[in-house]
Structures are given as C-alpha cells and as structure tokens.
N, C-alpha and C positions, 0 to 999 in steps of 0.2 A: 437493910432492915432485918433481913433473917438473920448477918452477922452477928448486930447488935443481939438480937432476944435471945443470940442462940450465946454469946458470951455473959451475959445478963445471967444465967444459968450455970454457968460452968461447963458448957459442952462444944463444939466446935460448927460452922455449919455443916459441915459433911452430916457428921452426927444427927445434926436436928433431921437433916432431908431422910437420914437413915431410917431414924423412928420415926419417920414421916410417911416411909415408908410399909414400914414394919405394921402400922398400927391399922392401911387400910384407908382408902378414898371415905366410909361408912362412919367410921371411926369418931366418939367424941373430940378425938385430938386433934385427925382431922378438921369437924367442924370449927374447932375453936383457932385452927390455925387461920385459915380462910374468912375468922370476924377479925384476927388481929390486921390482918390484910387489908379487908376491906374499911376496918379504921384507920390503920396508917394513913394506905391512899386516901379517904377524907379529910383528913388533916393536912398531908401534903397538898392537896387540891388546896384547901382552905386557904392554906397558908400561903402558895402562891397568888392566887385572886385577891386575895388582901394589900399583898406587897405590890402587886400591879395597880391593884386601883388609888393605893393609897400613896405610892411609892415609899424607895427608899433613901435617907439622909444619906448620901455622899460629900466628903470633904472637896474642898476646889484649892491649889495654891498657886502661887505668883512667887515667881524668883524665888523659889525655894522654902516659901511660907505658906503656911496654911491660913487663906484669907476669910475662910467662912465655908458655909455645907451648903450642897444644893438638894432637892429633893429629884428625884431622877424616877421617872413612871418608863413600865415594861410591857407596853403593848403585845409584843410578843410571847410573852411568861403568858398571860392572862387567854390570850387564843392557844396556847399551849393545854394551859391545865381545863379552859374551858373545851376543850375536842377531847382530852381523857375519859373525861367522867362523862364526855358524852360516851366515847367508844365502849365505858366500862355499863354506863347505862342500857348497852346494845343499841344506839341510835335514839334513843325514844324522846332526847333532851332538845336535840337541833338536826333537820334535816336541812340538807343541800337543796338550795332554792327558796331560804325561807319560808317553806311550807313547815307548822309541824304536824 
C-alpha cells in the first residue's frame, strides 16, 4: 500500500516513511496518511466480505479442457477480514462469547 502511494509520487517507500517522519506524529501529513490507511483497510475489508459472501468464478477442466467455472465461497477470507476490522475497531464490533 505505502509502496504503491509512495511510487504513485515519484519517491521510494523509505522516502515516504522519511517524510513521515520528518513532518511529526501532529503533522497535517501525518493526519492524512493515517485517513489513507484507514481507507485502504476499508476497501480491503470490503472487498474481501464481498468475494466471501459472494464468491468467486473459478474455471474447472476435464482431460485437459476447460469444461465450465464454478463459483467457489471463502469462509475463511470473510472471518479473516471480519476479526480485522473488528481488532481495528478495538473489539467494540464482536466480542468472544457472543455478547456485544
């Protein structure tokens, strides 16, 4: 993610963590690095809960042909990104035990 924004740019990630540094936890740059974050990871959440619930088209073949696609669901993708956004939520989304 920092790869991409920081070549996006023209600077390297070392660089961006640099001027990451440089500018201060307080820092406007700061703040705006930490919304790009917190939209990545929303998107990536997003994005995985979709492909779980919806799955995804996988090809199938037979002796060497492609006979048709299956649709293939990822239970485990979907308790994945759902315990991120809890952990990123600080707990406050699902607690253990079913209680919330």
């Amino acid at each position: 993610m920092v790869s991409a924004a920081a070549r996006a740019v023209g600077m390297s990630r070392k660089s961006a963590y640099a001027l990451l540094e440089r500018a201060g936890p307080d820092s406007s740059f700061a703040r705006a690095w930490r919304a790009a974050q917190s939209q990545g990871e929303a998107v990536a959440d997003g994005t995985a809960i979709a492909r779980a619930i919806h799955g995804v088209e996988e090809p199938y073949f037979y002796r060497g042909l492609q006979r048709g696609t299956r649709r293939v669901y990822n239970d485990r993708l979907l308790i994945a990104a759902l315990n991120a956004a809890n952990r990123r939520a600080g707990g406050k989304l699902f607690r253990r035990g079913g209680k919330p």
